[in-house]
C-alpha positions, 0 to 999 in steps of 0.5 A: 075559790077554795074555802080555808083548810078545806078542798085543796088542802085536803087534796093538795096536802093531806092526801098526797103526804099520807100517800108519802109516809104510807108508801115509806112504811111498806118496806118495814110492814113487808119485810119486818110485819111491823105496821103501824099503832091503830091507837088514837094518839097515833092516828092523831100525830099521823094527820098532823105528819101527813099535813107538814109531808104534804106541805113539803112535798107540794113545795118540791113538786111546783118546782120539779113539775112547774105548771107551765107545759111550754116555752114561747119563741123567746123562752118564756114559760107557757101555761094552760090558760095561755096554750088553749086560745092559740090559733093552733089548739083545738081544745077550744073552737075557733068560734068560741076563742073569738067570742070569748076575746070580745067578751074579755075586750069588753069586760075586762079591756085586755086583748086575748089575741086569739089569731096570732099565730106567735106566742110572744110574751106580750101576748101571753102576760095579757092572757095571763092577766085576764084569766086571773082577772077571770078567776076572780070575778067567777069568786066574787059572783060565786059561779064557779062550777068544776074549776075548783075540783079540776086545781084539787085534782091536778095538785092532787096528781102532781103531789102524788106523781112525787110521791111515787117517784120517791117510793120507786127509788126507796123501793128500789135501795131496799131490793139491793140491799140483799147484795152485802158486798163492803164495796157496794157498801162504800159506795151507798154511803158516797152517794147518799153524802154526794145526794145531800149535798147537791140537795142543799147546795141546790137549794142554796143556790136557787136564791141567786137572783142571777141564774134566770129562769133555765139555770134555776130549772135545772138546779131544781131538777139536779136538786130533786134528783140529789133527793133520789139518790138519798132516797135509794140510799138510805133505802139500801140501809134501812134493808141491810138493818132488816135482813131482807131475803131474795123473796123480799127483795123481788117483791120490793123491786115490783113495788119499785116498778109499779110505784114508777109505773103509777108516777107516769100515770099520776103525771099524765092525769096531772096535765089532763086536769091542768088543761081542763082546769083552764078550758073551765075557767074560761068556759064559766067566765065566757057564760058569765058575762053573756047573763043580764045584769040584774034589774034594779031593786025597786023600792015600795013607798 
């Protein structure tokens, strides 16, 4: 569905690792005037940096924003495609959630169960099933139409949703760096030690095979926040190296409050493209399977 190195990666990797490295540099342009070089080797090593950042960040975000947006009655994660063909979701009409369970009973010989009621882990691995079953016949046919764009879009918002989370602590680590006490000092230094070790310890043990799925949910999550907390403090460091003033500071700390503010916003636009992400891949496979087959080539003797 996404040629090679070229839509996702671009929007999945590209874009939101530039966003990373762009946000952690505003601090030094803000309050050293130090931007930086516009020379071509530069701009070179800053694509390849914004890949690899990319790359990394989307590893961190499936894990901390998985894309999963519910839990069955046993436990089991939710997804988009499985949400939308419940009797109780109205993104797609009753009528078309039983036109498009026959069509797949036809095709693809798997039951959507689009009038039960209870979302039972049998029920939704078989939707699970058919859509990616979906997803591959709408490739192989070449009739995708806004899918491709709406993946793009919400591995787009969630990378940058990570990315301004990281930044509003960062952000945050440099405003109170105008407060010189040694105490708090002490006290920075513990965190960020505190910070990297709960990270790779978390990290360590989400390999365990044992934890299930919640424990390893939340190892993530205390993992991802481990990451926070360097992030603040090694904020908090850098602005003691660089003589932050009072106005510096207020104005890092509005930074840090509209970088949360656009991370709401990043991850509420993620759900949104996640769920028409979908609603399009089932709209466009529902379409492909009411066309005629094409006629037979007929040969000329």
């Amino acid at each position: 569905m996404i040629d090679k190195f070229n839509f996702y990666d671009i929007y999945g990797y590209f874009i939101p690792g530039a966003a990373i490295l762009l946000l952690l540099c505003l601090p030094h342009g803000l309050v050293l005037n130090s931007w930086p070089a516009s020379s071509w080797a530069s701009a070179l090593i800053a694509v390849i940096m914004a890949y690899i950042a990319g790359q990394l960040l989307q590893m961190v975000a499936t894990k901390v924003i998985p894309t999963s947006v519910a839990t069955g009655d046993d436990g089991h994660p939710r997804y988009p495609s499985d949400v939308v063909l419940d009797k109780s979701d109205s993104s797609l009409t009753a009528e078309f959630k039983t036109n498009l369970a026959a069509a797949v009973k036809k095709k693809l010989t798997l039951d959507l169960d689009v009038d039960n009621s209870n979302a039972t882990l049998k029920v939704d691995q078989a939707r699970r099933d058919a859509f990616f079953l979906a997803r591959h016949t709408l490739i192989r046919a070449k009739e995708v139409s806004y899918a491709e764009q709406f993946e793009g879009m919400y591995a787009l918002t969630r990378g940058l949703a990570c990315s301004l989370t990281v930044a509003c602590f960062y952000y945050a680590g440099w405003a109170f760096s105008i407060f010189h006490a040694s105490c708090i000092e002490c006290a920075v230094v513990i965190v960020v030690v505190i910070g990297v070790l709960g990270a790779v310890n978390a990290s360590a043990q989400v390999l365990r095979r044992d934890l299930g799925p919640v424990g390893k949910n939340l190892l993530e999550l205390l993992g991802a926040f481990c990451i926070l907390l360097v992030a603040a403090g090694v904020g908090y460091a850098l602005g003691r190296g660089s003589a932050v003033t009072p106005a510096h500071a207020g104005t890092l700390a509005l930074c840090s409050a509209m970088a949360l503010l656009g991370s709401l916003r990043c991850y509420g636009a993620y759900r949104s493209y996640g769920n028409n992400f979908a609603i399009t891949v089932w709209r466009d496979y529902f379409v492909a399977t009411q066309k005629d087959p094409a006629p037979p080539e007929t040969i000329n003797m």
